[in-house]
N, C-alpha and C positions, 0 to 999 in steps of 0.2 A: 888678759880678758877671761871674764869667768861665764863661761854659757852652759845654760838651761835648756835641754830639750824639750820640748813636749810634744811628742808620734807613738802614733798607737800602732804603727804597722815596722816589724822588724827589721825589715828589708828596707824601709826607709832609712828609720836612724841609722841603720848599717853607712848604706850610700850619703848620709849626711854626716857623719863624724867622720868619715874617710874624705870629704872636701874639705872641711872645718880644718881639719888637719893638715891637708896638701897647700893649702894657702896661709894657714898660719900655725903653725907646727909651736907654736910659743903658747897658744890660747889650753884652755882646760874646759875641758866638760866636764861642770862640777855636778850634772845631774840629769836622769833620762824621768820622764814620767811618760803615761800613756793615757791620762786621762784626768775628769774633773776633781774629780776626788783626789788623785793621788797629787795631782798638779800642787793643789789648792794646803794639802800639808805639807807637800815640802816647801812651799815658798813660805808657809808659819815656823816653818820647823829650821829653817837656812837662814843665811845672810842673804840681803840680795842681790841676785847676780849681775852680771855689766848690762849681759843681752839675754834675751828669751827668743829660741827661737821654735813659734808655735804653731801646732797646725789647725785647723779649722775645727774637721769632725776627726773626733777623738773619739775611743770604744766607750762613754759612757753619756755620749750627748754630743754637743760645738761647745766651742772654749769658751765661746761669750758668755759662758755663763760663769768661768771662773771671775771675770770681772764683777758680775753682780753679786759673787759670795764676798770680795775681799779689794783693797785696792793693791793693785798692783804696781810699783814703784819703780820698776825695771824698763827699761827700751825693748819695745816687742816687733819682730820681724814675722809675720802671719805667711807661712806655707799654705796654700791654694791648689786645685786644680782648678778653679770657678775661673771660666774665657775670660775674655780682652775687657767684654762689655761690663762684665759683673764685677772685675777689682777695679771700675772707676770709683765707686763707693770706698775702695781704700784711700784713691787716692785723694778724694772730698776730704776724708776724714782722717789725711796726715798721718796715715799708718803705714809704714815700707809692705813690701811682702815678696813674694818670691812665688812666683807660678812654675807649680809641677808639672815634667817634672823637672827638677832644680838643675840649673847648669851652670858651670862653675865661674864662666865669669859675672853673673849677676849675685851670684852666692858673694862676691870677693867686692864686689861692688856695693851692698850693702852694709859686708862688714866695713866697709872703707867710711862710710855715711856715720858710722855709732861708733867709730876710732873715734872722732869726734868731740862726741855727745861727753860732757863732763857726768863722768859716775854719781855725784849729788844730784844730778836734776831727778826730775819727774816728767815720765812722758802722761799727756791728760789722752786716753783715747775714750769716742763718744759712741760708746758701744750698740746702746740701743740704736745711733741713727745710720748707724753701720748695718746691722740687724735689717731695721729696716729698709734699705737698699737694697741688700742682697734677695732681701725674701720680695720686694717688690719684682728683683729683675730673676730671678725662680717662676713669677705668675705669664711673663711675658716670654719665656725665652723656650725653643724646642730642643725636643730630644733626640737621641739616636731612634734611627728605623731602620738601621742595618751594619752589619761590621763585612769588612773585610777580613778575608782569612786564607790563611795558604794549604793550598790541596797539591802535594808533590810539587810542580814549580809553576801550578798555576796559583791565581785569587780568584777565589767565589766568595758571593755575597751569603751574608746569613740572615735574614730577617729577625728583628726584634721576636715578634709573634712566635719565631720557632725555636725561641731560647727556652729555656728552664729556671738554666740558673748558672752561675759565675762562680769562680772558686781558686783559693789558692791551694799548690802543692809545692813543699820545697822552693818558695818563693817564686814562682810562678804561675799565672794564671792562666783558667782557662775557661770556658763557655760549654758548657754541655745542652744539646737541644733535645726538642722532645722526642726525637727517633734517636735517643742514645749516641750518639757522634760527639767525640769530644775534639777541641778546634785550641791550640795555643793561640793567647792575642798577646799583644805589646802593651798592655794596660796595668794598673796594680787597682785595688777596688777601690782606694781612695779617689781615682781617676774616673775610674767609673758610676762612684755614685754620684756623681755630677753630670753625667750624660744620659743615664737613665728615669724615665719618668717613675716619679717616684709612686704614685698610682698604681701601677703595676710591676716594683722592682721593690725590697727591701732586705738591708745590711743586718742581719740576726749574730752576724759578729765577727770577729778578724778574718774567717776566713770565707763566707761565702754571703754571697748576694740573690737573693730567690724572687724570679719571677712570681705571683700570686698562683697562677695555675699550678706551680710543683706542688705545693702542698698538701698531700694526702688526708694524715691524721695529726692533731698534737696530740702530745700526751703531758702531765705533768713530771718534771723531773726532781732531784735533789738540790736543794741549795737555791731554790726561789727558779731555776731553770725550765725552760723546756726544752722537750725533745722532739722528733719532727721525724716522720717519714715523708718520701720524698718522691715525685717521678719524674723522670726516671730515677730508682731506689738507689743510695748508696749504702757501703759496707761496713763505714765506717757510722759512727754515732753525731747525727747531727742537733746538737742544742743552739737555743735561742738563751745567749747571753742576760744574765738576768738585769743586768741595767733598762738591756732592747723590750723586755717583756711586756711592758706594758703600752710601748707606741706600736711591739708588735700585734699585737690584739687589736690595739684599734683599729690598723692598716688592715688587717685581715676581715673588720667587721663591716669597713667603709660599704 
């Protein structure tokens, strides 16, 4: 069996081709992509593969949009954080999927479903009424208003309100609040941007997720980019991915 990745976060594909492998060590990852654009030429550019295994929000938008550029021919397994309620919409619309984060016997159990599946078919998925589902149960569904966190061998709460902003380092994340305290959580941000109201939370690119109040100044950067001071400030150089540029703006203008 020949599988297609599509994960924009590194640490994911890591943890998902290290399953892929533990349960069928016969199979080939003939391909990683991390977005629509890149998805969308390697499936013009390959043969196609047995299975695709794809994740939702990807660094240059959601995948659904690879299905409106191209048809897609292959058997697709949809990677989620989106709760219980919100993948009914997959299951209306007869798409497997796999709710992050991924554990290994549901992983092995939907390969076992597309063993199956004879390589000549076509799967038909109904993308728009999928879309619409999801963004239906996005209008009705609430957000986090606080995290737990560990302080020596206690948990203290953190209120949404007294975040900043999210971030990873060396593959783990963390939550920085407005009095500078920084808090390791058990989340990766693909996790979190589904818990977060999106009103006052937004993904400027793989590695962090910004409250609306951090943002100081933008500035124009290189290469269609921006760059962003921050508070509490960081050291390093924070850009808005230039894909994100332009929903960033608008989030910022709401």
């Amino acid at each position: 069996m020949n599988v297609l990745i599509v994960e924009d976060e590194p640490l994911a594909v890591q943890k998902l081709s290290k399953l892929l492998l533990e349960i069928a060590p016969e199979l080939r990852i003939s391909g990683i992509t991390d977005g629509i654009e890149s998805t969308v030429e390697w499936l013009q550019a390959n043969p196609n593969p047995d299975l695709i295994l794809m994740d939702i929000e990807l660094c240059d938008g959601q995948s659904f949009e690879i299905f409106n550029q191209m048809e897609v021919k292959s058997p697709v397994i949809f990677t989620t954080s989106y709760d219980e309620y919100a993948i009914q919409a997959f299951r209306v619309n007869s798409v497997d999927y796999l709710l992050k984060p991924i554990k290994k016997e549901e992983l092995e159990r939907a390969l076992r479903k597309y063993e199956q599946i004879n390589s000549a078919q076509t799967q038909t998925i109904d993308i728009s009424k999928l879309v619409s589902e999801l963004q239906r149960h996005n209008q009705l569904r609430e957000y986090r208003s606080r995290f737990l966190v560990k302080l020596g061998q206690r948990l203290i709460p953190v209120e949404i309100t007294d975040i900043s902003y999210f971030y990873t380092e060396e593959g783990i994340t963390f939550l920085m609040t407005r009095d500078r305290v920084k808090h390791l959580i058990d989340y990766t941000l693909d996790e979190l941007e589904q818990q977060l109201d999106p009103k006052y939370y937004f993904r400027i690119n793989r590695q962090y997720i910004l409250g609306i109040k951090s943002v100081v100044q933008i500035h124009n950067y290189f290469n269609g980019k921006l760059k962003l001071d921050l508070k509490p400030s960081v050291e390093k150089e924070v850009t808005v991915s230039r894909e994100r540029v332009g929903d960033f703006k608008e989030w910022m203008g709401k």
